[in-house]
C-alpha positions in Angstrom: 36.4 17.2 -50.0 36.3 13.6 -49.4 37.9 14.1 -46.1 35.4 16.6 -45.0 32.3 14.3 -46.4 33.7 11.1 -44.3 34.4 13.6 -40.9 30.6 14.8 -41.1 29.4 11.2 -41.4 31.4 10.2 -38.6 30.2 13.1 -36.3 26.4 12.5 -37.1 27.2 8.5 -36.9 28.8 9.2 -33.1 25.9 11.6 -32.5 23.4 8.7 -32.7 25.1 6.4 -31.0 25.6 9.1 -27.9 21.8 10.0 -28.5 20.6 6.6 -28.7 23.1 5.4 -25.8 21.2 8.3 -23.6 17.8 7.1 -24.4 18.8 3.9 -23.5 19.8 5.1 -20.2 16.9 7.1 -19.5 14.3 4.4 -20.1 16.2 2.1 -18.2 16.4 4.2 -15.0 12.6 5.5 -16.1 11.4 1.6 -15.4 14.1 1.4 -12.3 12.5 4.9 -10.3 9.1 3.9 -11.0 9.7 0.4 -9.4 11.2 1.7 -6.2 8.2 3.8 -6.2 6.2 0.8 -6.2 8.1 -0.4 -3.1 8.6 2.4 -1.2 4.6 2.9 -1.5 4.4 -1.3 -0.8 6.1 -0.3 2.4 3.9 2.9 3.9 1.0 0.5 3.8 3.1 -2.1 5.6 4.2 0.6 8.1 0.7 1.6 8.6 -0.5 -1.3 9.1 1.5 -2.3 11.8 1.2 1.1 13.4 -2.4 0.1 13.2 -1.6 -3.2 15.1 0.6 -1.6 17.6 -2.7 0.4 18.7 -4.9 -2.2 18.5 -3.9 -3.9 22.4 -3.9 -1.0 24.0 -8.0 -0.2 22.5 -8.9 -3.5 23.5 -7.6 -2.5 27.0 -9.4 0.6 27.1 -12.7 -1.4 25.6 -12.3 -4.6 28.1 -13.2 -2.1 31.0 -16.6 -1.2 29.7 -17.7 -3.8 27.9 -16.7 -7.4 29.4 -19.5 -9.0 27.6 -18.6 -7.8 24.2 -15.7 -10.7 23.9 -16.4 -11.9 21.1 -15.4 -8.8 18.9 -12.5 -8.5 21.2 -11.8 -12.1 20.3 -11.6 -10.8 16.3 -9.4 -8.3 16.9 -7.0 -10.0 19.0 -7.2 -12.8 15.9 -6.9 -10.3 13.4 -4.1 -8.8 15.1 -2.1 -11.7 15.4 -2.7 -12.9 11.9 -1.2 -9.8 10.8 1.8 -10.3 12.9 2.4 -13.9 11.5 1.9 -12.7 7.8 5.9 -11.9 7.6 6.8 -10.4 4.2 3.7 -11.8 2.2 1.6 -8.7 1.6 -1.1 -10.7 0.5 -1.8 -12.0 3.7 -1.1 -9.0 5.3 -3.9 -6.7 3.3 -6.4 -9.7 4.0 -5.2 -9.5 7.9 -5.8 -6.2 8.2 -8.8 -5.9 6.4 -10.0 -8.4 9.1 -8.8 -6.1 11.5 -11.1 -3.0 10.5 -14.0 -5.0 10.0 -13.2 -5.8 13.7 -12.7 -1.9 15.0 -15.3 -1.3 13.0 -17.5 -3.5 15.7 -15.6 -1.8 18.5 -16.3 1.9 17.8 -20.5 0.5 17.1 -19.8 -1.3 20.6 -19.0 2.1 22.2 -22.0 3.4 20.9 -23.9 1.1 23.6 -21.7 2.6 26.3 -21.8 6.5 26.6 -19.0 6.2 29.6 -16.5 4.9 27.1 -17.7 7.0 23.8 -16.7 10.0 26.4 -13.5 8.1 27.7 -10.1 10.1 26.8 -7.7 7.3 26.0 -10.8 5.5 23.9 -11.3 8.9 21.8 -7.7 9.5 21.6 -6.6 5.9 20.3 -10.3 6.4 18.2 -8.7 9.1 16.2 -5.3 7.4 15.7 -7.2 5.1 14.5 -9.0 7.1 12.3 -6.3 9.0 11.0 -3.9 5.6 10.0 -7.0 4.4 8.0 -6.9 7.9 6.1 -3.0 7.0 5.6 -4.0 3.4 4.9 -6.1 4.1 2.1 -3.6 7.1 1.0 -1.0 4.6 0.7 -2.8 1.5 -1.4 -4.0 5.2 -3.7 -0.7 5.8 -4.3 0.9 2.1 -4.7 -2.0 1.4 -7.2 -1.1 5.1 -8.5 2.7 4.5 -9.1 1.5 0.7 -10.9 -0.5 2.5 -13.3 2.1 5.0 -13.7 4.6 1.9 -14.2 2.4 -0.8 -16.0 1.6 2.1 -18.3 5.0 3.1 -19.7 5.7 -0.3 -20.3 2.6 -0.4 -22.6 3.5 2.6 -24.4 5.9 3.4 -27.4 8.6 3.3 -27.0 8.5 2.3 -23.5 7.2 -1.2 -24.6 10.8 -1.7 -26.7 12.8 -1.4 -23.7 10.6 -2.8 -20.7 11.1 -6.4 -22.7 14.4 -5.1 -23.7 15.2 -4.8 -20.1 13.1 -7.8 -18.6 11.1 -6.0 -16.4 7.8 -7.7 -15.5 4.8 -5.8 -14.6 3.1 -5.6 -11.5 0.0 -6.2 -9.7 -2.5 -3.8 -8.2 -3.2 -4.0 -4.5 -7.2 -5.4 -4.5 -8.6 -5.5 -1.4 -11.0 -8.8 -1.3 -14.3 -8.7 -1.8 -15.5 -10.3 1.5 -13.7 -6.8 2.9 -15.4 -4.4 0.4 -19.3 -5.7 2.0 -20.7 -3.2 4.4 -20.3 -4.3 7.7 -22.9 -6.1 10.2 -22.8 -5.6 13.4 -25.4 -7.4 16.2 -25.3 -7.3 19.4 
């Protein structure tokens, strides 16, 4: 009887461990998947953004044709452009650059409203809606980074998630803010 009594205490003794061993496991590659989540989603907005660059000489060709006097918001673009470029791997500067950079197509596309021959121009409308449609994926992809950091900052405020983040020495992580100079309403003069 003993025998039997110090076998079932040894069973449920190796069933914790196994159980708690598992939890352990999961929590750990909980934290892990939501933090390549994070980066993965860090990256589509870098990819867009330079897809958004790429297109960027090729509009101010298409704009330089119609409206020579307009150089100065050709000037900010080509700027923005290149500050973007030169940003390397610091996001930071890379969200502010490109933020800079659709205040300044912003100013294009109200510049072709002064100049019905280029509103009606193919290659202006075509690289118009490229446009258009990598500022949809833009502002898809800083949804679902900020998204994916709720998702992560949240589980390591929770119970037990809290145990095991600082267990683990995970940190938290930011959100992606876009800077208040960018968030004004753009003015445009001519």
């Amino acid at each position: 009887m003993v025998f039997l009594g110090i076998g079932l205490g040894l069973g449920i003794l190796i069933v914790v461990v196994v159980l708690a061993i598992i939890i352990f496991i999961a929590y750990y590659n909980r934290f892990a998947v939501l933090g390549n989540r994070i980066d993965n989603s860090l990256a589509q907005i870098d990819v867009q953004l330079r897809k958004r660059a790429d297109l960027v000489p090729n509009l101010v060709n298409t704009v330089k044709g119609y409206a020579t006097h307009e150089k100065s918001t050709l000037l900010e673009l080509t700027k923005a452009r290149t500050a973007f470029l030169n940003a390397g791997s610091d996001m930071g500067k890379k969200a502010k650059a490109g933020n800079q950079m659709q205040e300044a197509l912003k100013s294009i596309f109200a510049v072709a409203e002064n100049y019905p021959q280029l509103k009606a121009n193919e290659n202006f409308l075509q690289l118009q809606q490229e446009l258009s449609a990598i500022e949809d994926k833009v502002a898809y992809s800083r949804q679902y980074y900020n998204d994916s950091i709720l998702s992560y900052n949240n589980s390591s405020r929770t119970f037990p998630g809290v145990f095991f983040f600082k267990m683990f020495g995970f940190q938290e992580k930011p959100y992606l803010e876009i800077p208040t100079e960018a968030r004004a309403v753009p003015k445009v003069e001519f």
